[in-house]
C-alpha atoms as an extended CHARMM CRD file, in Angstrom:
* protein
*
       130  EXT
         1         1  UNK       CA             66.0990000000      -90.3350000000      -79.0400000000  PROA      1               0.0000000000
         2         2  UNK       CA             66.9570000000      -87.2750000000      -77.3300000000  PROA      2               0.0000000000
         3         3  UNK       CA             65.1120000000      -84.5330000000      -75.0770000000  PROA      3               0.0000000000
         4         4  UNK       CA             65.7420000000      -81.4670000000      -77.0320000000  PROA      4               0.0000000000
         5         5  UNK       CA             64.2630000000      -78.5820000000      -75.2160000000  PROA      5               0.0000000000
         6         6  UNK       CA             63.9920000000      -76.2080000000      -78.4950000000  PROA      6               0.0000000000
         7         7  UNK       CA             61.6190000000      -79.0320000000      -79.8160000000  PROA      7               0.0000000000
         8         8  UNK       CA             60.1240000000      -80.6430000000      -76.6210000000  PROA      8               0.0000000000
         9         9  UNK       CA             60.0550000000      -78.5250000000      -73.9530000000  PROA      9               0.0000000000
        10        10  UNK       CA             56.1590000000      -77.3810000000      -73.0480000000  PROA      10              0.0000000000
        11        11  UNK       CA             57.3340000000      -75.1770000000      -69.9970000000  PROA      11              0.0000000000
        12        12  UNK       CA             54.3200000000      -77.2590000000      -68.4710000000  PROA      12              0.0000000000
        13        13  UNK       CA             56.5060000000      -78.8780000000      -65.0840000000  PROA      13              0.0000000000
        14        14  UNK       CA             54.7160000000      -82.1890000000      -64.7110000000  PROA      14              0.0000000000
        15        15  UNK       CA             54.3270000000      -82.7700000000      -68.6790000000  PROA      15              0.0000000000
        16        16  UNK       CA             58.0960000000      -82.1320000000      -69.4270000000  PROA      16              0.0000000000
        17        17  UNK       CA             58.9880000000      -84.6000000000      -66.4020000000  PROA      17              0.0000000000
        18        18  UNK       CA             56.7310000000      -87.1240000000      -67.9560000000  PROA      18              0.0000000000
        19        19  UNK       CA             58.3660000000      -86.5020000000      -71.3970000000  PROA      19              0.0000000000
        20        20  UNK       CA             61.5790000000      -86.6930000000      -69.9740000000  PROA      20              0.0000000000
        21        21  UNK       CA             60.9440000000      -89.7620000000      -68.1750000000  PROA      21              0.0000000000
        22        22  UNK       CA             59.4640000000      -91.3420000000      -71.4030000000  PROA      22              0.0000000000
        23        23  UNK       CA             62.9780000000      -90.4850000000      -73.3200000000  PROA      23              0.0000000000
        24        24  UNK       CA             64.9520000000      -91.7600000000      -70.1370000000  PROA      24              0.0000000000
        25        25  UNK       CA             63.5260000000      -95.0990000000      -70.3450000000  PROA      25              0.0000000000
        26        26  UNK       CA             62.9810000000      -94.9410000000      -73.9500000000  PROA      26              0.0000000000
        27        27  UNK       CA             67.0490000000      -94.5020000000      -74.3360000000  PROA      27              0.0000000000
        28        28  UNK       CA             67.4050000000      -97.2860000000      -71.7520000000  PROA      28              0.0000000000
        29        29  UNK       CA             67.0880000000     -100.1500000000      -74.2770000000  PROA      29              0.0000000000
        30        30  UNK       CA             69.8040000000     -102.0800000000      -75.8140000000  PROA      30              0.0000000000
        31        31  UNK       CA             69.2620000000     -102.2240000000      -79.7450000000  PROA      31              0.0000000000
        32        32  UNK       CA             71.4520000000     -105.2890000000      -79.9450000000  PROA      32              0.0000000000
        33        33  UNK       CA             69.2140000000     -107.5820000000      -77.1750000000  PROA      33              0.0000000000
        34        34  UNK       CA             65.2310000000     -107.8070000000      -78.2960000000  PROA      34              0.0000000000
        35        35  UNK       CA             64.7190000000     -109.1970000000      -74.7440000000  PROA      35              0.0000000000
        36        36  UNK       CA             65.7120000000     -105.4760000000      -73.7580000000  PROA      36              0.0000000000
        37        37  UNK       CA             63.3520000000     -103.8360000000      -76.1730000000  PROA      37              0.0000000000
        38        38  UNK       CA             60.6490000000     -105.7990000000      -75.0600000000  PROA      38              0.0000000000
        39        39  UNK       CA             61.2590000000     -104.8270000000      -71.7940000000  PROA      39              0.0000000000
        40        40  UNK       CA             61.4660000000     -101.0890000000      -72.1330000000  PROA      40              0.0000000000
        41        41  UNK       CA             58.4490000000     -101.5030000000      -74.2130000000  PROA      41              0.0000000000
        42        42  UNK       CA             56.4300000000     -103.3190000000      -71.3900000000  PROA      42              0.0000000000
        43        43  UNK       CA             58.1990000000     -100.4160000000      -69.1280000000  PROA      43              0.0000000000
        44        44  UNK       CA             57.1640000000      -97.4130000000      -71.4110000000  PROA      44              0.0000000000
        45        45  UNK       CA             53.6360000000      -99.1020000000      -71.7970000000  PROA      45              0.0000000000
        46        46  UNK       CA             52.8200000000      -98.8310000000      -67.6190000000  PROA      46              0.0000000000
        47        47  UNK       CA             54.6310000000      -95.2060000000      -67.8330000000  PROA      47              0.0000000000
        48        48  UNK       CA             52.5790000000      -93.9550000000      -71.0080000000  PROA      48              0.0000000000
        49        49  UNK       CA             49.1870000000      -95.2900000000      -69.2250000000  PROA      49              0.0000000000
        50        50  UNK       CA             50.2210000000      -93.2010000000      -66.4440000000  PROA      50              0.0000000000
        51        51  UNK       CA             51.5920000000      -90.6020000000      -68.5050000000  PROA      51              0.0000000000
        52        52  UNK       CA             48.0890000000      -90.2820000000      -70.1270000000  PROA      52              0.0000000000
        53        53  UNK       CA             45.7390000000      -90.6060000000      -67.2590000000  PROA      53              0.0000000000
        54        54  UNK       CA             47.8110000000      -87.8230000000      -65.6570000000  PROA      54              0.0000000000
        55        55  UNK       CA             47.0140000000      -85.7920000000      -69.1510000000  PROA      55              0.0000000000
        56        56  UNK       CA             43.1030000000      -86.5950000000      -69.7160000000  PROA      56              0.0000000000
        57        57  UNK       CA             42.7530000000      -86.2020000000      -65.3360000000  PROA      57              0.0000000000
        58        58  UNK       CA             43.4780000000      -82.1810000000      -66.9440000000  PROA      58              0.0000000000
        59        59  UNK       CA             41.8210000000      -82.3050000000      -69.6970000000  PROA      59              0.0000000000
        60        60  UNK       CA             38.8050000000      -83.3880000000      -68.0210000000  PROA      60              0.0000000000
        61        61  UNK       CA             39.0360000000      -80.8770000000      -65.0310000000  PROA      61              0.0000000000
        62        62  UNK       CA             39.5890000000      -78.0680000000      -67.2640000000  PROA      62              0.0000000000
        63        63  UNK       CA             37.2140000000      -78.8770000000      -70.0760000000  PROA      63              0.0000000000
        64        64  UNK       CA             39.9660000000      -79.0730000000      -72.4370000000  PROA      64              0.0000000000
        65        65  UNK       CA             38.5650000000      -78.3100000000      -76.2100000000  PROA      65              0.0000000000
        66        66  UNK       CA             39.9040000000      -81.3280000000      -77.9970000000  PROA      66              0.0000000000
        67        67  UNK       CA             39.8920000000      -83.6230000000      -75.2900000000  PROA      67              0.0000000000
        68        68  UNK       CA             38.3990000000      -86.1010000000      -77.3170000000  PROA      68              0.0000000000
        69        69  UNK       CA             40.6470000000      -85.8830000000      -80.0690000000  PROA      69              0.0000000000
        70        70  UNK       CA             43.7380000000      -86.0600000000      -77.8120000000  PROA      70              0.0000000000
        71        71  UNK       CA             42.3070000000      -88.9830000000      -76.4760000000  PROA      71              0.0000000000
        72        72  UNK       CA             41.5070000000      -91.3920000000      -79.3080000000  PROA      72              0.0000000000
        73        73  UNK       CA             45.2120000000      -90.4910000000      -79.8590000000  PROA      73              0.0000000000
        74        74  UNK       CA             46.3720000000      -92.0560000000      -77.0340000000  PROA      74              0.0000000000
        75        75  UNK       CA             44.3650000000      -94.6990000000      -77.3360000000  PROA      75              0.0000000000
        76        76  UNK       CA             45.5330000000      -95.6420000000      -80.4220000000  PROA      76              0.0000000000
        77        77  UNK       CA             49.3170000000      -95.3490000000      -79.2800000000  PROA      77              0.0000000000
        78        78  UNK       CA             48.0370000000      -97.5050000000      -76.2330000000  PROA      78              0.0000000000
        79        79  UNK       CA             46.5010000000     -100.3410000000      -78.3680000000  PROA      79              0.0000000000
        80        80  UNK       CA             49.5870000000     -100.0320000000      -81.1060000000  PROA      80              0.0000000000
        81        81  UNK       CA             52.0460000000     -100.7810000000      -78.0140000000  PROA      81              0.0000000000
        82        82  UNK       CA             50.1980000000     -103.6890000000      -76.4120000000  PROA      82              0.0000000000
        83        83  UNK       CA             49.4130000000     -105.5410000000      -79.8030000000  PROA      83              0.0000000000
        84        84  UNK       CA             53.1730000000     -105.2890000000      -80.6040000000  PROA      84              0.0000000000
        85        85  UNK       CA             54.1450000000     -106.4970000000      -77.0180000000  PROA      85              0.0000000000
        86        86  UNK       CA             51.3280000000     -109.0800000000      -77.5820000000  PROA      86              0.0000000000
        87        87  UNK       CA             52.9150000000     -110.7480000000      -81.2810000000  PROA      87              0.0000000000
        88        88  UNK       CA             56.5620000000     -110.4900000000      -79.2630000000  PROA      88              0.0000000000
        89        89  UNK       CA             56.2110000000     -114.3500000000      -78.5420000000  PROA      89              0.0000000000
        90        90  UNK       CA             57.2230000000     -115.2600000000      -81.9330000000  PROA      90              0.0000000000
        91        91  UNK       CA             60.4190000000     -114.5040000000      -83.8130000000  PROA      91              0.0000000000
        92        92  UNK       CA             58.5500000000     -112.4030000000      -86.5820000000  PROA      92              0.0000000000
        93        93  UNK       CA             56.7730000000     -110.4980000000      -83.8240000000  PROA      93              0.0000000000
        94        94  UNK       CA             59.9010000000     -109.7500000000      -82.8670000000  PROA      94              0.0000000000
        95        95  UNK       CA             61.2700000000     -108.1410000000      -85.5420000000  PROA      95              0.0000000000
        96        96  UNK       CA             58.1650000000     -106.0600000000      -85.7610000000  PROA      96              0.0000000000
        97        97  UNK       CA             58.2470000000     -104.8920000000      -81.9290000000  PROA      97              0.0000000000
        98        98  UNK       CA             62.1710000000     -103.8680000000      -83.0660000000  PROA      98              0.0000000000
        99        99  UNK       CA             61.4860000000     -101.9440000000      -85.7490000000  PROA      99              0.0000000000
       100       100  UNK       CA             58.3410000000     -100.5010000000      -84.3540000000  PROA      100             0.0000000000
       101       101  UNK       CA             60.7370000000      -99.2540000000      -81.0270000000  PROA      101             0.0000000000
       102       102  UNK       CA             63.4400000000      -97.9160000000      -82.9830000000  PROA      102             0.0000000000
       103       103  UNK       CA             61.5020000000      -96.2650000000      -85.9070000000  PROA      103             0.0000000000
       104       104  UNK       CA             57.4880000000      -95.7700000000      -84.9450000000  PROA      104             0.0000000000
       105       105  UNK       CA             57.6000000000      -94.4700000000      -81.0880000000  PROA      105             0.0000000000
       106       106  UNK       CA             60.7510000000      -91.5860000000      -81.7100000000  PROA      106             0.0000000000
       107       107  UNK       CA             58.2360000000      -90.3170000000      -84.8290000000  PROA      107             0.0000000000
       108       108  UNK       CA             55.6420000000      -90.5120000000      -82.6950000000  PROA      108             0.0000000000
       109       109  UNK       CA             56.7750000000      -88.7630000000      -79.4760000000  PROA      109             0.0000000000
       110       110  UNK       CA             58.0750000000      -85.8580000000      -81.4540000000  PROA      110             0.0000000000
       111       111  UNK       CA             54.9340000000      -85.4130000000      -83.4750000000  PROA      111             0.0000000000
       112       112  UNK       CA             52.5970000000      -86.2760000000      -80.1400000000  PROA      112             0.0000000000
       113       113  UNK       CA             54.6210000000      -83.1350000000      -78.5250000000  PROA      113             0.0000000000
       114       114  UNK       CA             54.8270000000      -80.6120000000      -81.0520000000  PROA      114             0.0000000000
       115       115  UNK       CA             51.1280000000      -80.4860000000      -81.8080000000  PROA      115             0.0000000000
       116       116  UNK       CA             48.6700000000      -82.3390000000      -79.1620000000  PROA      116             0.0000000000
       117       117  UNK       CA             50.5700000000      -82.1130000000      -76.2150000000  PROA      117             0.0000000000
       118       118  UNK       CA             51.6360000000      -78.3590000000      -76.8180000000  PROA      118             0.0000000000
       119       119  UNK       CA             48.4490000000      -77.3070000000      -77.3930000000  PROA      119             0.0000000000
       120       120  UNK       CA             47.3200000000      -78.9790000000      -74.4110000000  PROA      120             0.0000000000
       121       121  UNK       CA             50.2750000000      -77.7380000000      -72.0630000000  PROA      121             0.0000000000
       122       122  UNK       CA             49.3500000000      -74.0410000000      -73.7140000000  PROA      122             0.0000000000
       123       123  UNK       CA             45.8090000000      -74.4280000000      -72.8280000000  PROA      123             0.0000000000
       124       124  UNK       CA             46.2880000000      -75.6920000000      -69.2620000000  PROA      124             0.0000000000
       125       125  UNK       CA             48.8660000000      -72.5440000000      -68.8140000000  PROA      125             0.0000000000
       126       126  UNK       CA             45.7510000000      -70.2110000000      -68.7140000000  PROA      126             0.0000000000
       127       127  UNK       CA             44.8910000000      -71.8200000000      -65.2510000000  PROA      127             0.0000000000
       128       128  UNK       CA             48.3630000000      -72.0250000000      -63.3610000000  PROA      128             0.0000000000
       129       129  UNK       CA             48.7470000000      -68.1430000000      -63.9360000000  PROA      129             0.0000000000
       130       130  UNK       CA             48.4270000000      -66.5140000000      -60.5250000000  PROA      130             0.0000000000
């Protein structure tokens, strides 16, 4: 996966550091070793809980429209993550947690970005201004 700032770049500091972050570690894994995907997974799990108590912490001081919407979203990503970290013990699980990693979480970053966490950085722009 790769940070392309024509398609992921909010212009929204702290959210594109967390994005960046998330491809960083995301990238980090080594396709050929599942003991390395389950440990960026467990990795990009604490990050993305982080990552999205940082978001709803704004969405909640700034009575953010959708806020609810945005964050049954992330709970579902959340609960997707930890049930495929969960079923890792077993050599099937395995092979799930690999192709959700390489196939699921790149689909849903860029889809995340372009519309929730836009509209979100867009909306939150209306309070930094000066």
């Amino acid at each position: 996966m790769e940070f392309q700032d024509n398609k992921h770049l909010l212009k929204h500091n702290e959210m594109d550091e967390i994005h960046k972050e998330f491809v960083q570690i995301y990238n980090g894994a080594d396709y050929n070793s599942i003991g390395s995907i389950i440990n960026k997974t467990k990795e990009l799990f604490e990050h993305t809980k982080r990552h999205f108590s940082y978001e709803e912490s704004q969405m909640d001081q700034f009575n953010y429209p959708t806020s609810r919407e945005h964050k049954e979203e992330h709970q579902k990503v959340l609960h997707e993550m930890q049930f495929f970290l969960e079923k890792s013990n077993t050599s099937i699980g395995k092979q799930l947690l690999k192709a959700y990693y390489k196939q699921k979480l790149p689909d849903w970053f860029d889809l995340h970005l372009i519309s929730m966490d836009s509209d979100l950085a867009s909306f939150l722009k209306q309070f930094k201004k000066g």
